[in-house]
C-alpha positions as CSV (number, residue, x, y, z in Angstrom):
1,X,0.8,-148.4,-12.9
2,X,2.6,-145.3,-13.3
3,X,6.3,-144.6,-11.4
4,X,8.7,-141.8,-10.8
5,X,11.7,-141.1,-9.1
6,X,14.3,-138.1,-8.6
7,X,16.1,-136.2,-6.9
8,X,16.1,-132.6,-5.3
9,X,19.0,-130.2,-6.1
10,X,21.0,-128.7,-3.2
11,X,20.5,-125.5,-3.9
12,X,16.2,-126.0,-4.2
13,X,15.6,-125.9,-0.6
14,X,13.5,-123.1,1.1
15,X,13.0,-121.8,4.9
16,X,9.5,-123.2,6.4
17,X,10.0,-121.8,9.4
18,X,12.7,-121.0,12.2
19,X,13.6,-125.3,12.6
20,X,12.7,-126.4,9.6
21,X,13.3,-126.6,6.2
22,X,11.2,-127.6,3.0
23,X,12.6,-128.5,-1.3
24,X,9.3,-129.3,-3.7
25,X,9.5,-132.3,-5.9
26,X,8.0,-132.2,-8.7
27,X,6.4,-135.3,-11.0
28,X,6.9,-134.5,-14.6
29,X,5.1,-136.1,-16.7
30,X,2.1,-135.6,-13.7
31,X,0.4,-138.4,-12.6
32,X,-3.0,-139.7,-14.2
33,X,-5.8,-141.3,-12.4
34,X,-5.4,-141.9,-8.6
35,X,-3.4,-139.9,-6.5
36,X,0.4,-141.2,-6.3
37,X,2.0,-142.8,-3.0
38,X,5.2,-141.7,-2.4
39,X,8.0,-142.2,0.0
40,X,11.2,-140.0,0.1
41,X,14.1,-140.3,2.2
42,X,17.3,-137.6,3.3
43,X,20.5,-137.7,1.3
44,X,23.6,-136.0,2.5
45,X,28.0,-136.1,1.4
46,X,28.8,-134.7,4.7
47,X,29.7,-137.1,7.7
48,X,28.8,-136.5,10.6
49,X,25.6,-134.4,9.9
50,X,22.9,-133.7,12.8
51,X,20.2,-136.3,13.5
52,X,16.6,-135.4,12.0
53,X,13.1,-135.9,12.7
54,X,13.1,-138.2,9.2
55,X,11.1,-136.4,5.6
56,X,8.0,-135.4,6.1
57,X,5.6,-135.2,3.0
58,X,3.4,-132.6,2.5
59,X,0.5,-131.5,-0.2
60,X,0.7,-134.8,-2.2
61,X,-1.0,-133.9,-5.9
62,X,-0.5,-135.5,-9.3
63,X,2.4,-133.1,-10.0
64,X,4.0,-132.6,-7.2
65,X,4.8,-133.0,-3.5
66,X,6.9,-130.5,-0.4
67,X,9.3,-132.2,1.6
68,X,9.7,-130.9,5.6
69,X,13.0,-131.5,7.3
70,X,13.9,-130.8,10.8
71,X,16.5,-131.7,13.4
72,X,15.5,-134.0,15.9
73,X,15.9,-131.8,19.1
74,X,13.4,-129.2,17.5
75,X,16.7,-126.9,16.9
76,X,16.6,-124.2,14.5
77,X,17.8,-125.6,10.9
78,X,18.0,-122.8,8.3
79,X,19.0,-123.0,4.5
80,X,22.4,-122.5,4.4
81,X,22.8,-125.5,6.9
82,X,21.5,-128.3,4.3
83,X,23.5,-126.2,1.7
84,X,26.7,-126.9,3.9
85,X,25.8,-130.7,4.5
86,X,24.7,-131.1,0.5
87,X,21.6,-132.4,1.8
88,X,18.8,-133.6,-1.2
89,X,15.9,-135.9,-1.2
90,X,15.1,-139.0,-3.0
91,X,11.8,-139.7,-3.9
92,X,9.7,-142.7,-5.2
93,X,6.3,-142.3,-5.9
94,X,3.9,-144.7,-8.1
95,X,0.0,-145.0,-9.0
């Protein structure tokens, strides 16, 4: 069984669309054999920060996954905002 973990820099993340928000993660080494699971979860410095809809994973490969971030209400979310709120994810992912 193979395992990686990291984290996303602040200043990685990328408009989607108007309300939300996407950072790719990338495995390095990639992964051999069977696809990877992987969970990844919302990291922030900034207290209090706006509720979200939770990290949604997207395009799962052997090198690399996109995570999807938006507000819970459906509000527009650009860049700069997760730039204010240092926002980063933390992944796991293991085959």
């Amino acid at each position: 069984m193979a395992f990686q973990s990291g984290t996303t820099n602040q200043d990685d993340w990328r408009q989607y669309s108007n309300n939300t928000i996407m950072v790719q993660a990338d495995f390095a080494p990639g992964f051999q054999g069977d696809a990877p699971a992987a969970v990844a979860n919302l990291m922030c410095d900034s207290q209090p920060q706006p509720p979200t809809s939770g990290v949604r994973i997207l395009n799962l490969s052997h090198s690399l996954f996109m995570a999807l971030v938006q507000l819970a209400d459906g509000s527009d979310l650009d860049v700069n905002e997760a730039k204010a709120y240092n926002w980063r994810i933390s992944w796991m992912a293991a085959n």
